[in-house]
NULUM-163733 format. One record per atom (N, C-alpha, C): x, y, z; residue in one letter. Coordinates in pm, whole numbers, padded with zeros to 5 digits, always signed. Each point is the difference from the previous one (the first is absolute). Last residue first. Example, Ala and Ser with C-alpha at 12.3 -4.5 7.8 and 13.67 -1.06 7.14 Angstrom:
BEGIN
+01285-00225+00708s+00082+00119+00006s-00077+00109+00073s+00029-00572-00007a-00089+00119+00000a+00090+00120+00000a
***
This chain:
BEGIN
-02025+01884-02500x-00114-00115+00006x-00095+00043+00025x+00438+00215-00114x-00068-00022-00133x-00190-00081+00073x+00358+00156+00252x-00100+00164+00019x-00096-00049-00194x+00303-00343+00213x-00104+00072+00123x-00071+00099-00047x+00374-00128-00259x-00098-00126+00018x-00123+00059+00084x+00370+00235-00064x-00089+00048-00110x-00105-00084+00033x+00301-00027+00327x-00054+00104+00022x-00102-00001-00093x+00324-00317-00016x-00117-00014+00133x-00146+00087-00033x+00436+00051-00238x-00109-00117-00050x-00106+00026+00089x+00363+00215+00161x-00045+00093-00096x-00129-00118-00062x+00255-00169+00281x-00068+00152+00057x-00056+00043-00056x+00323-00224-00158x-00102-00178-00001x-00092+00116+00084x+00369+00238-00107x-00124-00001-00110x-00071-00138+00023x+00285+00102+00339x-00044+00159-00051x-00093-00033-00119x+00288-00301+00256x-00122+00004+00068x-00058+00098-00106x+00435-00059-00047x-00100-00154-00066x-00107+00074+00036x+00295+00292+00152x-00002-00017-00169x-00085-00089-00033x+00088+00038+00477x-00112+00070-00053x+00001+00005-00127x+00278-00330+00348x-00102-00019-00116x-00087+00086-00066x+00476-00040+00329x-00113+00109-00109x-00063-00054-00056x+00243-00328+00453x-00004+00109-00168x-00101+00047-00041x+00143-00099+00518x-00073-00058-00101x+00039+00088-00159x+00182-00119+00502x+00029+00090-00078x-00094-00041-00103x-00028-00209+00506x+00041-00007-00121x+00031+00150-00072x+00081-00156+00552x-00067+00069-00137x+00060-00042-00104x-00154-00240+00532x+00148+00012-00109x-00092+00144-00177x-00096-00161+00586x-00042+00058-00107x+00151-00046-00130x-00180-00199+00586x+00091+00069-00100x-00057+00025-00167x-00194-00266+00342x+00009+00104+00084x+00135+00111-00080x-00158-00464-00126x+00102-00018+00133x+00042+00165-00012x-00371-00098-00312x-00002-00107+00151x+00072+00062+00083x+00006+00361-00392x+00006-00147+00034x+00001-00032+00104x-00090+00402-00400x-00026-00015+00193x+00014-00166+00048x+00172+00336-00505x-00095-00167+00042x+00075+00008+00169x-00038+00379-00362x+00022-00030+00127x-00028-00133+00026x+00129+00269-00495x-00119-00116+00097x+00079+00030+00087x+00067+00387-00328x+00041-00084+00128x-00154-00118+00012x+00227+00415-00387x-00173-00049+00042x+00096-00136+00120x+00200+00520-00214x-00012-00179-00003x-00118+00015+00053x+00087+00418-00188x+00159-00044+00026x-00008-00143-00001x-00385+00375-00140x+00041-00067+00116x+00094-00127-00100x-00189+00528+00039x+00103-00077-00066x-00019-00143+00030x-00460+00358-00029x+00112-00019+00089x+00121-00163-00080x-00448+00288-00173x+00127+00082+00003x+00159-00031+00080x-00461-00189-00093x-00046+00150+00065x+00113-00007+00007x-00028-00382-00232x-00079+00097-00081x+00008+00128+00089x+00258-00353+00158x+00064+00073-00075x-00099+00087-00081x-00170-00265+00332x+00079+00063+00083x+00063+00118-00139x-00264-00399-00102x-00072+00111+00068x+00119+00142+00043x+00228-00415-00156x-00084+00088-00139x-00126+00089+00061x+00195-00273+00263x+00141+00061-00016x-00157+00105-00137x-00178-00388+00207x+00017+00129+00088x+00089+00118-00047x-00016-00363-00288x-00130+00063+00005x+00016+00094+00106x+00367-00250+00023x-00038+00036-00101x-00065+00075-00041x+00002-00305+00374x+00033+00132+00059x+00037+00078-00163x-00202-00431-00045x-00093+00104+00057x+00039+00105+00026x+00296-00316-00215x-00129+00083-00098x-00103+00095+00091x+00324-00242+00215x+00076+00075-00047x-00095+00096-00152x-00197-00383+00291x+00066+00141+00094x+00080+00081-00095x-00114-00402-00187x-00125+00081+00000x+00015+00130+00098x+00337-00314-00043x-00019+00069-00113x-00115+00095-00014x+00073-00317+00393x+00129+00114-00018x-00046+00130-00154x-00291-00358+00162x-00031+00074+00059x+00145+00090-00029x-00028-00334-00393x+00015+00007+00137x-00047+00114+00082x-00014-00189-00505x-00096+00079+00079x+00000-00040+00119x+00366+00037-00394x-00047-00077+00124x-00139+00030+00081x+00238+00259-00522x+00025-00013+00176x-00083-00125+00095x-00013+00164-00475x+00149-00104+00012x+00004+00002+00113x-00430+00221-00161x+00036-00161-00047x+00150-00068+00069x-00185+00487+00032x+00043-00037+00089x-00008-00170-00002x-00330+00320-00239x+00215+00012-00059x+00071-00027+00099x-00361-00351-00049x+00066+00149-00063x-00041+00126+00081x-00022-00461+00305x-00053+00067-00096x+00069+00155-00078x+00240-00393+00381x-00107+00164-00053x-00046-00048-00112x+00145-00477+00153x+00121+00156-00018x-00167+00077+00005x+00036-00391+00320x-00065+00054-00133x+00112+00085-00064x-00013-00211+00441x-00027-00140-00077x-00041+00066-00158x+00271+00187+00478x-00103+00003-00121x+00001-00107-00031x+00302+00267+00406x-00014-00127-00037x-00131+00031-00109x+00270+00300+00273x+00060+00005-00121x-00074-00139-00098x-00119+00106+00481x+00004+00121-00070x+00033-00002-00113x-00128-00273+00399x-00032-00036-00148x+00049+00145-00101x+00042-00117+00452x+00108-00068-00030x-00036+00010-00159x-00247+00312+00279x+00100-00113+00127x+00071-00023-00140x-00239+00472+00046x-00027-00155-00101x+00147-00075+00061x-00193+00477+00081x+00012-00079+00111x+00012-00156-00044x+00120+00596-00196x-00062-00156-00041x+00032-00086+00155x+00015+00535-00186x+00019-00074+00114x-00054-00111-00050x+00211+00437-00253x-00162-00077+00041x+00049-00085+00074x+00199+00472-00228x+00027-00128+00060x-00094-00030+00083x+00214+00364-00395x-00107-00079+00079x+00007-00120+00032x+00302+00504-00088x-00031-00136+00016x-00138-00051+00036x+00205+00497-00208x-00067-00093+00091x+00038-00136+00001x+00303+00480-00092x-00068-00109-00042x-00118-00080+00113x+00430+00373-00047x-00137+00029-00024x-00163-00086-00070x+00460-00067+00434x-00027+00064-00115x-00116+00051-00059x+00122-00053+00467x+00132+00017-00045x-00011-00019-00158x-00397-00145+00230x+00071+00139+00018x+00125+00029-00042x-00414-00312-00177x+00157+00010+00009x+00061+00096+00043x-00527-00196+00043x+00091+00088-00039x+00152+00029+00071x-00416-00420-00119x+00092+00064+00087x+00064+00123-00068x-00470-00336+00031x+00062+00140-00085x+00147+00023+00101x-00321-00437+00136x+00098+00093+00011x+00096+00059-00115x-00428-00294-00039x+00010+00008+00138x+00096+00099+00049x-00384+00001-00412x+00173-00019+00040x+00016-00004+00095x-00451-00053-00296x+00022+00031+00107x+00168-00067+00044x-00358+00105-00471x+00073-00049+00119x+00053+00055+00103x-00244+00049-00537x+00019+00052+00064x+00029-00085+00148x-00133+00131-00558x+00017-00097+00129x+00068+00041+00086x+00015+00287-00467x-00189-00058+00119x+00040-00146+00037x+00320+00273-00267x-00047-00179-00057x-00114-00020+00072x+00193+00431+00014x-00002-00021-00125x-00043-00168-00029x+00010+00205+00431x-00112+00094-00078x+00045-00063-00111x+00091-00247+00452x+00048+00022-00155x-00103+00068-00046x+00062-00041+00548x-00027-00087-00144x+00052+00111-00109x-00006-00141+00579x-00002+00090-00140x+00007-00075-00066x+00021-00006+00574x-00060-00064-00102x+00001+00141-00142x+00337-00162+00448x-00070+00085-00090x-00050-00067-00049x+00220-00162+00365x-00100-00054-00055x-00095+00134-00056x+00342+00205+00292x+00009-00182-00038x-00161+00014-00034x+00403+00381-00076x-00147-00048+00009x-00037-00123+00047x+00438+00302-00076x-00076+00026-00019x-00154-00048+00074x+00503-00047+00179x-00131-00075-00075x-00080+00053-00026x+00556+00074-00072x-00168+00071+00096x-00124-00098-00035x+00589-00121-00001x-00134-00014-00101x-00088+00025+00143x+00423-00003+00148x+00037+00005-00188x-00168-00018-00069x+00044+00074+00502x+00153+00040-00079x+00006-00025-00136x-00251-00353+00237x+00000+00117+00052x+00116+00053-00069x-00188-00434-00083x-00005+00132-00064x+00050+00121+00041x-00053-00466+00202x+00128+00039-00069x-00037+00130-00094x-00339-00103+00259x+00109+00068+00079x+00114-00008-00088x-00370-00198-00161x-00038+00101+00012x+00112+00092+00068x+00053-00498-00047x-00014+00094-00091x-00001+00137+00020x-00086-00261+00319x+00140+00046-00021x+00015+00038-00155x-00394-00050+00144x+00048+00069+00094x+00140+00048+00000x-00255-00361-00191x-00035+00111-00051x+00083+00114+00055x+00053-00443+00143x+00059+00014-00080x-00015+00161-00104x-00282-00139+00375x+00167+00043+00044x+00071+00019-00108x-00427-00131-00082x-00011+00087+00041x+00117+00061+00053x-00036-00486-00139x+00021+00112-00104x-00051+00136+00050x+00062-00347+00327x+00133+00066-00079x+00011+00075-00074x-00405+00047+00304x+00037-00068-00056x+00165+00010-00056x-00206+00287+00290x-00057-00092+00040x+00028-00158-00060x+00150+00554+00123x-00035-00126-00087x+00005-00098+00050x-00150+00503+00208x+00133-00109-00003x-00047-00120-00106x-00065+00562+00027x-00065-00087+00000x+00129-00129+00031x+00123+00452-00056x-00019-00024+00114x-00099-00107-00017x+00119+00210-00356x+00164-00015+00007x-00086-00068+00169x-00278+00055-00353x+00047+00186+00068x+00131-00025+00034x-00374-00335-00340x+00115+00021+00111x+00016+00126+00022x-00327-00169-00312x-00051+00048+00113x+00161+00034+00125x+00021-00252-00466x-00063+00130-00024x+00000+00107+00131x+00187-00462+00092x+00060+00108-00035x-00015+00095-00060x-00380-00282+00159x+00117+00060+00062x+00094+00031-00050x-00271-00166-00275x-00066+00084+00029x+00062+00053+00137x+00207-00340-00301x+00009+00149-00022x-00121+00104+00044x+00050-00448+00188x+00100+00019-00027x+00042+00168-00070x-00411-00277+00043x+00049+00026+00131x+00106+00117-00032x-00113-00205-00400x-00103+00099+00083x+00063+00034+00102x+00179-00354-00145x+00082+00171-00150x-00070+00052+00110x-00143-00405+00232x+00132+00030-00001x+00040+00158-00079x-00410-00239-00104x+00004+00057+00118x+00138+00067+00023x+00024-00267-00393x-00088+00147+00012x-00021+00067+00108x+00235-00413+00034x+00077+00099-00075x-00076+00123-00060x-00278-00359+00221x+00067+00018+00072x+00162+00101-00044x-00307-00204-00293x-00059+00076+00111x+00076+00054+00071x+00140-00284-00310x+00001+00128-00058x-00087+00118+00083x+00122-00456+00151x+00155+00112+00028x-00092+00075-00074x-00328-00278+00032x+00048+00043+00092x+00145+00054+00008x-00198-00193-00393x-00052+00101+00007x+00012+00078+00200x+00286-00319-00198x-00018+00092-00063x-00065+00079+00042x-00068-00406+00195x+00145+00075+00061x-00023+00109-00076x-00299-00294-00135x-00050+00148+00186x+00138+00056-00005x-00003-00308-00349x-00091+00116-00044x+00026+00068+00070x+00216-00391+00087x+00063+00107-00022x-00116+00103-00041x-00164-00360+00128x+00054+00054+00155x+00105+00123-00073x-00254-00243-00323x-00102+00048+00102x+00100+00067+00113x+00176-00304-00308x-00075+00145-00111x-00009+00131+00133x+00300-00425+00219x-00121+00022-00035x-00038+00126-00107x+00489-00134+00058x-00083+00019+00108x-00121+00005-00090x+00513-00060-00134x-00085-00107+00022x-00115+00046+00115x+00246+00271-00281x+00043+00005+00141x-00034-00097+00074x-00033+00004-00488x+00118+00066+00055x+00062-00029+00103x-00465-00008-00107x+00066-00150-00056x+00150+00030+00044x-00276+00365+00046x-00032-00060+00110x+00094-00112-00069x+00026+00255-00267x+00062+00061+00080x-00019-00078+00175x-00223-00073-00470x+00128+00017+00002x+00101+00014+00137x-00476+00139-00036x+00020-00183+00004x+00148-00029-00002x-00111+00473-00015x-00004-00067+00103x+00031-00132+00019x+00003+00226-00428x+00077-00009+00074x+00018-00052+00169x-00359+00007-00314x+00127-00068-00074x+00092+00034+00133x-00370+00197+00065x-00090-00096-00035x+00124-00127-00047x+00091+00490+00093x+00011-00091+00101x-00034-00167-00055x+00190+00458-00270x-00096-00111-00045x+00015-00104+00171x+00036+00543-00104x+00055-00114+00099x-00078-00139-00057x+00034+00442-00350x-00085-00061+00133x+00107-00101+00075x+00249+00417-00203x-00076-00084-00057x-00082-00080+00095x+00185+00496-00019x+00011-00117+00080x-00116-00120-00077x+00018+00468-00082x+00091-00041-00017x+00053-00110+00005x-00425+00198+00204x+00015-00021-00178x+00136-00073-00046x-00020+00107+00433x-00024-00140+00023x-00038+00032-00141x+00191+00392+00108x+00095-00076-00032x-00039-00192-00001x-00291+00370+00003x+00111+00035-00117x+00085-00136+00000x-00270+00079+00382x-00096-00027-00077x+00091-00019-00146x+00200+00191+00353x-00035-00108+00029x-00087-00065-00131x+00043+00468+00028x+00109-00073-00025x+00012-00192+00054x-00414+00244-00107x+00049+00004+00085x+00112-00035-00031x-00409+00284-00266x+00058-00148+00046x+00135+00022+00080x-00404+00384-00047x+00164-00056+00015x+00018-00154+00022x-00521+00345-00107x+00147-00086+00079x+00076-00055-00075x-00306+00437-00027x+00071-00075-00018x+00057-00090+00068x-00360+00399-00024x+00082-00075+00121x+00010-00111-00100x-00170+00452-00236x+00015-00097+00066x+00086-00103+00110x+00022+00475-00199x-00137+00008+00072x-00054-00197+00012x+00414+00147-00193x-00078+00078-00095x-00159-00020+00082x+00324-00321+00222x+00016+00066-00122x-00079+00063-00059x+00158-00250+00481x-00066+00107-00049x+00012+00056-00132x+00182-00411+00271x+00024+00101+00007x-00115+00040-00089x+00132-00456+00323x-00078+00064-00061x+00064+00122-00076x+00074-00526+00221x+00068+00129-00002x-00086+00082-00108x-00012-00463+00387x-00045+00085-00149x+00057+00131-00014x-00145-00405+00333x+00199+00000-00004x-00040+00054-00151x-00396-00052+00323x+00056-00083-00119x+00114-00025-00097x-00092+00283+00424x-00095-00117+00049x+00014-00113-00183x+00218+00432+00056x+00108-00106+00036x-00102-00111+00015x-00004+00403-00318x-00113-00027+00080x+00125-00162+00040x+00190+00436-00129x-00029-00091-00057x-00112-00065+00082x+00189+00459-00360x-00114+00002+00135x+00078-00178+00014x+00228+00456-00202x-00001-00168-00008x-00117-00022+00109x+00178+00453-00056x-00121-00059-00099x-00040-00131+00041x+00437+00177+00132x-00123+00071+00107x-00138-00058-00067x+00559-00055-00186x-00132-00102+00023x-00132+00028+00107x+00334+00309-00115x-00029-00052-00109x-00062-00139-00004x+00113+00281+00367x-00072+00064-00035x-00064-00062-00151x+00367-00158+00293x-00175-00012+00072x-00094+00012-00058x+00487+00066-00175x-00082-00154-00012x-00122+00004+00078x+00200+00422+00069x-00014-00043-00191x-00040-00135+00011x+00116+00116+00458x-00080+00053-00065x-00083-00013-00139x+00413-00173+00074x-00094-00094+00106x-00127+00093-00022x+00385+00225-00146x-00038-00092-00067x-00122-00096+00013x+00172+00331+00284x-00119+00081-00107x+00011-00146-00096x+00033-00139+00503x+00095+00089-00104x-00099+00027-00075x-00135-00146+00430x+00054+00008-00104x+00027+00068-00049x+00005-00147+00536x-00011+00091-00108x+00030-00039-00137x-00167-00328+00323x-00007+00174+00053x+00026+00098-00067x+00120-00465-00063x-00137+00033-00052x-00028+00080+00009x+00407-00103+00153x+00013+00021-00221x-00152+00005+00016x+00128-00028+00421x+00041+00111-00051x-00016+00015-00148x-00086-00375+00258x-00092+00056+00036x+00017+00123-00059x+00300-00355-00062x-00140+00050-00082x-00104+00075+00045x+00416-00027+00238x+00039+00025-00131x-00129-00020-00087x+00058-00093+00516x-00109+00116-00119x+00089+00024-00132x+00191-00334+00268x-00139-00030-00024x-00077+00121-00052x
***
């Protein structure tokens, strides 16, 4: 159990170098915003979040619900609540969920599966990956946006990072009704794909101050108190000049 208590206690000069290169970043959490400071102004940072619902085409409910109730043969009306009650109730849940294992020491007890499931995560690390940080927040000096990672890992036994985020999504993970939006048209706009574009963007903060990183991990924290990891692929080649659009667009309006 103090195996994290020890990776917070002392850092490394690397862990250092990542403190120091996002020290600017202001965020105001009462409206989930990210700020920085340019040439004597305060700038804000769109959100990696924000990037990736551009990406994301609308949810046409107005069509699809009806559809979907006829399906299940149930009322417009009784599936609306269901929806909008799992999507309640799976927000509470991420929340809960990574604001204790931000806050863990190794001596708190869980409460939920997905809080156990965190746990063992966190312990299969021991011996092969330092945890830098949980729930760094940084951004991009060359694209200005900017987010929040749940676990920077450093590879002791080599000279690389990993990043790896924690998801609490029951059964819908791979499921869509859309593909993406360009340059991500041939992909699915499943919560899977959009994870592998978000830890992406994290990857492209990390590599502007100098650090390797090796992979990007989903954690998906499940019901029955167990974790399984994904491996996600490199999307920073795509990402880099639809970044680059963003950017001219913004500094054209």
């Amino acid at each position: 159990m103090g195996y994290v208590l020890e990776q917070d206690m002392y850092p490394t000069d690397i862990e250092r170098h990542i403190k120091s290169s996002f020290k600017d970043l202001k965020f105001d959490k009462s409206v989930h915003s990210y700020s920085i400071e340019i040439e004597g102004s305060l700038i804000r940072l769109p959100s990696v979040s924000s990037i990736i619902k551009d990406l994301t085409p609308e949810f046409n409910k107005a069509k699809i619900l009806p559809a979907s109730a006829r399906l299940q043969n149930i009322p417009v009306h009784e599936l609306d609540f269901q929806w909008r009650e799992k999507n309640r109730i799976a927000c509470e849940l991420g929340h809960q969920t990574h604001d204790f294992l931000e806050k863990y020491t190794g001596l708190e007890t869980p409460v939920t599966p997905h809080e156990r499931a965190g746990i063992s995560y966190i312990r299969s690390l021991e011996g092969k990956y330092r945890i830098s940080f949980r729930e760094l927040r940084a951004y991009s000096r060359k694209y200005l946006y900017a987010g929040t990672m749940d676990l920077p890992l450093e590879e002791i036994q080599g000279t690389g990072y990993e990043i790896a985020d924690y998801k609490t999504n029951g059964t819908d993970l791979f499921k869509a009704y859309d593909l993406l939006k360009a340059p991500f048209a041939y992909l699915e706009a499943s919560a899977f794909n959009k994870y592998q574009i978000q830890l992406s963007l994290y990857q492209l903060m990390l590599e502007e101050i100098g650090l390797r990183i090796t992979n990007r991990r989903l954690v998906h924290l499940r019901e029955d108190g167990n974790y399984k990891v994904y491996d996600l692929i490199d999307l920073t080649d795509e990402l880099k000049p639809y970044l680059e659009c963003r950017l001219k667009n913004r500094k054209a309006a």
